[in-house]
C-alpha positions in Angstrom: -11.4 56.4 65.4 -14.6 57.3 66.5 -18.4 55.8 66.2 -20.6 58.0 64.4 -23.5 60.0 65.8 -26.8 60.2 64.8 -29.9 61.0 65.7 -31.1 57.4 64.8 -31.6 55.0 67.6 -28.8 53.2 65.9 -25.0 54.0 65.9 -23.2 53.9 62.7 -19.5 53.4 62.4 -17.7 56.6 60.9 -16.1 55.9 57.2 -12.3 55.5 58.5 -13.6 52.5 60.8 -15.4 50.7 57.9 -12.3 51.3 55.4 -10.3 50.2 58.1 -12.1 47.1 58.7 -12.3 46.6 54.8 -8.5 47.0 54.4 -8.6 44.4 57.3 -10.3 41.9 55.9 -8.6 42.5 52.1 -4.9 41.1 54.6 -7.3 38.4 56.4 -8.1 36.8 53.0 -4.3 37.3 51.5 -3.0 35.7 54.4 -5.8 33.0 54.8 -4.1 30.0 53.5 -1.0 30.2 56.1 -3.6 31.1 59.2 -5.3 28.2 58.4 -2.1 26.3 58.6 -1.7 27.8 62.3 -4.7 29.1 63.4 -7.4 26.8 61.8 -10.3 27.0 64.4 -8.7 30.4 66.3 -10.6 33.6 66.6 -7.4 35.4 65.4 -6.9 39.7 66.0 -5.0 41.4 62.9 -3.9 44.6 61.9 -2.0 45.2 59.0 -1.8 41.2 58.1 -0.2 40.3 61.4 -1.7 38.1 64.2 -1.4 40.1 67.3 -3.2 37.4 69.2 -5.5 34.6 69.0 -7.7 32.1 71.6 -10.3 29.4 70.9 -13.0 31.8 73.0 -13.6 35.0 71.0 -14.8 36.4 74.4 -11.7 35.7 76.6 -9.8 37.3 73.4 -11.0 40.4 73.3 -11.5 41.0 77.2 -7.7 40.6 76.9 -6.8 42.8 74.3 -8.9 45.7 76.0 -7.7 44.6 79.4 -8.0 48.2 80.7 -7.7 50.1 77.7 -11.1 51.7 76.5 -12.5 50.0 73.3 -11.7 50.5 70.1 -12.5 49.4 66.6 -10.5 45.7 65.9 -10.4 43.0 63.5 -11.1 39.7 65.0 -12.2 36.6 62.7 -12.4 33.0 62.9 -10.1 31.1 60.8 -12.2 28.5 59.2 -11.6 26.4 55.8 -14.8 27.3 54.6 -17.0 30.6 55.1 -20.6 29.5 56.6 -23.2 30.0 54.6 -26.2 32.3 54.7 -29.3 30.7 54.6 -32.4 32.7 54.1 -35.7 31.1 54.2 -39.3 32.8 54.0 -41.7 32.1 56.6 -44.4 29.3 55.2 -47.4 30.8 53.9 -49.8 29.9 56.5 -53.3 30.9 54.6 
């Protein structure tokens, strides 16, 4: 898989690395009640609805799974009960 190029300051992903991380998240959710059961609190790394590895520090988690290896697109999440929730406020109107 490979990051799009663009002319744009910004880099897009390529269409197989969003489909991929769709299909990705479709397994996370399936799967979510018996993560929670084990990895409740975990950044976890799946592929194809197995946990490949998992570490309280999302950092130390993927520096390991590179290691060496040169990046690529992966799935990492944090298993949580509850989703947080997106708050959007509007700046006061200061007239």
């Amino acid at each position: 898989m490979t990051i799009a190029k663009s002319n744009d300051v910004r880099a897009y992903p390529a269409p197989e690395i969003v489909t991929y991380m769709e299909q990705q998240a479709d397994l996370f959710e399936a799967a979510k009640p018996q993560l929670i059961e084990q990895f409740l609190g975990r950044y976890v790394w799946c592929e194809n609805g197995q946990v490949l590895d998992s570490d309280i520090d999302r950092e130390v988690l993927v520096l390991r799974i590179y290691g060496d290896a040169e990046p690529r697109p992966l799935f990492i999440r944090k298993v949580m009960n509850t989703e947080p929730k997106l708050l959007v406020r509007s700046a006061p109107n200061l007239k």
